[in-house]
C-alpha positions as protocol buffer text, in pm:
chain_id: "A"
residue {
  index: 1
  type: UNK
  ca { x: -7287 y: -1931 z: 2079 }
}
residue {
  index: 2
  type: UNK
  ca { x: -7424 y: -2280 z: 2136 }
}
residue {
  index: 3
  type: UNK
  ca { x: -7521 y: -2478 z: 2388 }
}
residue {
  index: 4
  type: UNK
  ca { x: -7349 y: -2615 z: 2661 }
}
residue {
  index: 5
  type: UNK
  ca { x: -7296 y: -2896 z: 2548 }
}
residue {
  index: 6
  type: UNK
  ca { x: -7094 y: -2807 z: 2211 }
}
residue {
  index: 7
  type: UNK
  ca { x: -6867 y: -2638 z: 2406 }
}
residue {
  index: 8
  type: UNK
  ca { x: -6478 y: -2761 z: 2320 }
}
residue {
  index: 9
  type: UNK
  ca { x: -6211 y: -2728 z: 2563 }
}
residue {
  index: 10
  type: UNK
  ca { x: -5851 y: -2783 z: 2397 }
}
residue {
  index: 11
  type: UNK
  ca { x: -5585 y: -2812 z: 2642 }
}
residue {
  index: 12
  type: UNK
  ca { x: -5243 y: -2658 z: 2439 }
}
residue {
  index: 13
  type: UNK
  ca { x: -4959 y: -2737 z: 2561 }
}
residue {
  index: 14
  type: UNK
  ca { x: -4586 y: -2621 z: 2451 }
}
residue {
  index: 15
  type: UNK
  ca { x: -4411 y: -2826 z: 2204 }
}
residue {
  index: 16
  type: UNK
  ca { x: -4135 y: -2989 z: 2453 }
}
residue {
  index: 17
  type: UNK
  ca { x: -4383 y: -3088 z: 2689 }
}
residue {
  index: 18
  type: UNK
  ca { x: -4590 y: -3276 z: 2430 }
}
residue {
  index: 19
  type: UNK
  ca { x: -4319 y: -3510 z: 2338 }
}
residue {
  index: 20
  type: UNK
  ca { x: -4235 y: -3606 z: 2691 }
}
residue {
  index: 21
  type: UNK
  ca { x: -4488 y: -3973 z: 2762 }
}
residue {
  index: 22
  type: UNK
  ca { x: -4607 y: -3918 z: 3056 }
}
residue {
  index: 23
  type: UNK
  ca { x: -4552 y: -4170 z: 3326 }
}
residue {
  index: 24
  type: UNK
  ca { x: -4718 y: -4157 z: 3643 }
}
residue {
  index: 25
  type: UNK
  ca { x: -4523 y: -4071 z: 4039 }
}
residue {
  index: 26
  type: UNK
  ca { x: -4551 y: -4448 z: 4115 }
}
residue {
  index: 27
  type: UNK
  ca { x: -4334 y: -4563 z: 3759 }
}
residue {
  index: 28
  type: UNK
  ca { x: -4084 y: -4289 z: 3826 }
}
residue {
  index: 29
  type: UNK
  ca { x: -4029 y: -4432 z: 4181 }
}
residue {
  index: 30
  type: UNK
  ca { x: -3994 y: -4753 z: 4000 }
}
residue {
  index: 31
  type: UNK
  ca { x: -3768 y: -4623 z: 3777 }
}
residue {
  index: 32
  type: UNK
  ca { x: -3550 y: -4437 z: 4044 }
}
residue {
  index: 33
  type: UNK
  ca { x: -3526 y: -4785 z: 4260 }
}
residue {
  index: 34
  type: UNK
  ca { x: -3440 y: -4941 z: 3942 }
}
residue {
  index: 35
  type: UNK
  ca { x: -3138 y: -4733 z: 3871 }
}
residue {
  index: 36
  type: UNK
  ca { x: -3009 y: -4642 z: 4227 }
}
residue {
  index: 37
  type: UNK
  ca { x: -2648 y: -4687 z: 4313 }
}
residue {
  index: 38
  type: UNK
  ca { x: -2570 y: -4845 z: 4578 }
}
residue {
  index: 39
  type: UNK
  ca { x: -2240 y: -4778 z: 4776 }
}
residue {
  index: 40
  type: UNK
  ca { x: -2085 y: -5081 z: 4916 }
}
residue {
  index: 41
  type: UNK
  ca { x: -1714 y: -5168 z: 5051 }
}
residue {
  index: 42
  type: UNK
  ca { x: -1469 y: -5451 z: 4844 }
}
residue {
  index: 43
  type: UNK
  ca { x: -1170 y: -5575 z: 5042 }
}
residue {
  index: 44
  type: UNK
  ca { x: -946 y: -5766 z: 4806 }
}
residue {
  index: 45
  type: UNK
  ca { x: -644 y: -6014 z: 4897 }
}
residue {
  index: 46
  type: UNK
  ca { x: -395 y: -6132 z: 4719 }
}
residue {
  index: 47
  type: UNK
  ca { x: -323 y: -6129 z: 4382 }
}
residue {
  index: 48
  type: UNK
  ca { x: -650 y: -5946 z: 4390 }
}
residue {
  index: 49
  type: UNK
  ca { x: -526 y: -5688 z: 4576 }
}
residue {
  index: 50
  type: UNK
  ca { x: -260 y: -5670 z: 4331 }
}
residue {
  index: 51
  type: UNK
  ca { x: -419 y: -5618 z: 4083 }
}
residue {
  index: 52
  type: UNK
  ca { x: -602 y: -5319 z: 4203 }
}
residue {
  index: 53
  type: UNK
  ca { x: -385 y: -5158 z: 4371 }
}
residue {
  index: 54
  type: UNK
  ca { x: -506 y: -5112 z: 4697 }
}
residue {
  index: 55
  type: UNK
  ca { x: -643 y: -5332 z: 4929 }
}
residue {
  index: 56
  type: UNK
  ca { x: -1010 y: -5142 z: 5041 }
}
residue {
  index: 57
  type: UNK
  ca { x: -1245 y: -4964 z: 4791 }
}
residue {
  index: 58
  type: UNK
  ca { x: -1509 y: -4771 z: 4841 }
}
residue {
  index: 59
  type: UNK
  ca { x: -1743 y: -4879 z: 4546 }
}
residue {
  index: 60
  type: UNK
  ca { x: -2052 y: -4695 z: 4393 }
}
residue {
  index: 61
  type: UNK
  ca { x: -2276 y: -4922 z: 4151 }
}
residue {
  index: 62
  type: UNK
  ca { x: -2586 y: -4966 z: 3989 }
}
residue {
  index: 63
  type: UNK
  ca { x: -2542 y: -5335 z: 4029 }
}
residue {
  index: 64
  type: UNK
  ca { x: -2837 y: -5505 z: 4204 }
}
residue {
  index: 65
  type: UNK
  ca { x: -2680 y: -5849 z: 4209 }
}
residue {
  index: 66
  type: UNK
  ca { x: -2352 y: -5964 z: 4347 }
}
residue {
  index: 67
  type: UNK
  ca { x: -2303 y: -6077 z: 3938 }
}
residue {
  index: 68
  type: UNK
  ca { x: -2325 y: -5771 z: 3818 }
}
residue {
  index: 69
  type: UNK
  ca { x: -2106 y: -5585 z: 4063 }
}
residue {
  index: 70
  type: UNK
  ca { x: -1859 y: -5895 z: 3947 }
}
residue {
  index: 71
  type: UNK
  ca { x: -1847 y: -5827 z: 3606 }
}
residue {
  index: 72
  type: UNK
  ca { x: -1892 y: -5428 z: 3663 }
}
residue {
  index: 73
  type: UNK
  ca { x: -1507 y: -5496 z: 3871 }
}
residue {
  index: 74
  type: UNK
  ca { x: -1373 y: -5699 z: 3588 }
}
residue {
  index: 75
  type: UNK
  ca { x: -1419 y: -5333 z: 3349 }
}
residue {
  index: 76
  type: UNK
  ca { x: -1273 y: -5113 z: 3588 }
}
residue {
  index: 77
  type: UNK
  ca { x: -956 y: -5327 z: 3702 }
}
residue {
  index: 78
  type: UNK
  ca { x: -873 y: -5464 z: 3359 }
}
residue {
  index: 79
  type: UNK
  ca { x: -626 y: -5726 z: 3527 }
}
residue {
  index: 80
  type: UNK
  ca { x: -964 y: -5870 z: 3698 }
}
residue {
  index: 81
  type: UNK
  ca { x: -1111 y: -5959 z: 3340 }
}
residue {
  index: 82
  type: UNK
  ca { x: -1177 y: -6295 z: 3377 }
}
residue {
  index: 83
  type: UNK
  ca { x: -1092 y: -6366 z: 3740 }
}
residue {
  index: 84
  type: UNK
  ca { x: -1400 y: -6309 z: 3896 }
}
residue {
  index: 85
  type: UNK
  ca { x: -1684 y: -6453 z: 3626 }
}
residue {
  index: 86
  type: UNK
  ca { x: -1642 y: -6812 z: 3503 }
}
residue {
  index: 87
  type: UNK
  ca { x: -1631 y: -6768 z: 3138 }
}
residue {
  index: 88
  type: UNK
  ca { x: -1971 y: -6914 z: 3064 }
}
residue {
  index: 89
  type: UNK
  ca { x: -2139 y: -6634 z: 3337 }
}
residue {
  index: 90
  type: UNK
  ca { x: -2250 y: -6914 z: 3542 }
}
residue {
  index: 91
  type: UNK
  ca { x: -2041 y: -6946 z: 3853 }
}
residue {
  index: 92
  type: UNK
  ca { x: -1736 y: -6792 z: 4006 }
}
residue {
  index: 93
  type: UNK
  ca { x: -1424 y: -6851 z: 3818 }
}
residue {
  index: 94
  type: UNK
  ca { x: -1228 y: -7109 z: 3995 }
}
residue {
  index: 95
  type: UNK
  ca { x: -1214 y: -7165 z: 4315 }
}
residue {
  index: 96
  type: UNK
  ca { x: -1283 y: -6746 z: 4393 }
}
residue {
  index: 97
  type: UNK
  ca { x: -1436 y: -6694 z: 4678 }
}
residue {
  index: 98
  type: UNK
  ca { x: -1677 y: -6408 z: 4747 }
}
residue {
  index: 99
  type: UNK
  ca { x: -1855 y: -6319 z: 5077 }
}
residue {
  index: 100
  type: UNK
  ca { x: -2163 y: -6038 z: 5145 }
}
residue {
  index: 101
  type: UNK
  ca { x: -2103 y: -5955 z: 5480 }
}
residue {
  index: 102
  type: UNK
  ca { x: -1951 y: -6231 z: 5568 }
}
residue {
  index: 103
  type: UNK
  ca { x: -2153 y: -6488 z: 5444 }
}
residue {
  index: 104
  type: UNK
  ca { x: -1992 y: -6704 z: 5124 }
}
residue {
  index: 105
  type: UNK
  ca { x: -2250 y: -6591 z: 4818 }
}
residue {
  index: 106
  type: UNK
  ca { x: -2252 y: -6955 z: 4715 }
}
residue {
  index: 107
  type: UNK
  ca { x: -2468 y: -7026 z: 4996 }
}
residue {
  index: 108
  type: UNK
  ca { x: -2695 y: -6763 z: 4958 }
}
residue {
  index: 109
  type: UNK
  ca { x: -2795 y: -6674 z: 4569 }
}
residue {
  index: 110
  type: UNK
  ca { x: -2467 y: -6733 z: 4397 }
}
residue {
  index: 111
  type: UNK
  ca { x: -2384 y: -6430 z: 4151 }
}
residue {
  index: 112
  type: UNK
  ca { x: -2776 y: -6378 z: 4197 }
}
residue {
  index: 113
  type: UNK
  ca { x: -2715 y: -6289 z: 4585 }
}
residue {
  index: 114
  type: UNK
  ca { x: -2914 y: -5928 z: 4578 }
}
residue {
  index: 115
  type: UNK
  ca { x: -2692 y: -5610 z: 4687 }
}
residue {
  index: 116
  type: UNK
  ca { x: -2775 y: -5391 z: 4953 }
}
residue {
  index: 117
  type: UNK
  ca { x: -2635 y: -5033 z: 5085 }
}
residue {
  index: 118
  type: UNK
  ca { x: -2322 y: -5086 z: 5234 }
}
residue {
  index: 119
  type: UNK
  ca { x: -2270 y: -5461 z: 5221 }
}
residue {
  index: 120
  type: UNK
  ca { x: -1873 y: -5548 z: 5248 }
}
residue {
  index: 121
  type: UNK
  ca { x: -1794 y: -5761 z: 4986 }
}
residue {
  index: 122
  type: UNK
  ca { x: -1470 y: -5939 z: 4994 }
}
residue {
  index: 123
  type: UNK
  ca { x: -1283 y: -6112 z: 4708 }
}
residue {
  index: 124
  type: UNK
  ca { x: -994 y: -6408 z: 4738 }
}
residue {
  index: 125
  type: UNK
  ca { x: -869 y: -6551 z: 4496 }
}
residue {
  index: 126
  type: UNK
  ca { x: -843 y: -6995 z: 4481 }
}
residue {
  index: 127
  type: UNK
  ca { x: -481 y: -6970 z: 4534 }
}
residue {
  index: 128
  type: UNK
  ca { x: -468 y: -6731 z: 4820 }
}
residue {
  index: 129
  type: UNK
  ca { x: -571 y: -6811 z: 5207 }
}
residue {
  index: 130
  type: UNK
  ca { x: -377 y: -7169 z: 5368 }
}
C-alpha cells in the first residue's frame, strides 16, 4: 500500500440517485413557496353567477396574482372566457369589477394585486350592480 496521501476515496452511489441534481433545503423551500396553492373564496353576481352556476366557490390555485387566478377562472367556467381578462391581458375586461377583500384590485396592483390564503375575491360584471 502507499502512502497516505495516494489514498482514493470513491463515493458510489446507485444509478437513480446519480441522475437526480441536487438542489440544496433552501431551493426546495423556494420551490415549494413557488408552487403552493393557495385556497381562497370567489363570490360571483350576476351574469357571473350564471355562468358558473353557483354563487360561492371555494377555489384552490397556484395563482400568485389576482391575473392569474383571472385567467385560471376563464378555463374552468368556459362561459367566463373572455369576461374577466381584457383581450390584450392588460386590464379587466370592461367595466368588471374585482375586489380582494374588499378592496377594488384597481387600486391596489391591478391583475398584479398578489394573492394570499383565504382572500375573498368577488367578481361583478359592468352591467350588474345600480
Amino acid at each position: 500500500m502507499g502512502s497516505a496521501d495516494s489514498v482514493v476515496t470513491d463515493r458510489i452511489e446507485p444509478p437513480f440517485l446519480a441522475a437526480v441534481p441536487r438542489r440544496s433545503t433552501r431551493r426546495l423551500q423556494e420551490t415549494a413557496r413557488r408552487t403552493s396553492r393557495v385556497q381562497l373564496e370567489c363570490v360571483f353576481f350576476g351574469p357571473f353567477r350564471d355562468a358558473v352556476g353557483t354563487k360561492t366557490v371555494r377555489y384552490e390555485t397556484t395563482a400568485e396574482t389576482v391575473g392569474g387566478l383571472l385567467r385560471e377562472l376563464e378555463v374552468e367556467f368556459s362561459e367566463l372566457d373572455g369576461e374577466l381578462v381584457a383581450a390584450d391581458g392588460a386590464g379587466l375586461a370592461g367595466d368588471t369589477v374585482v375586489t380582494l377583500d374588499k378592496r377594488n384590485v384597481t387600486h391596489i396592483d391591478g391583475l398584479d394585486t398578489r394573492l394570499r390564503e383565504d382572500v375573498v375575491i368577488r367578481l361583478v360584471p359592468s352591467v350588474y350592480g345600480g
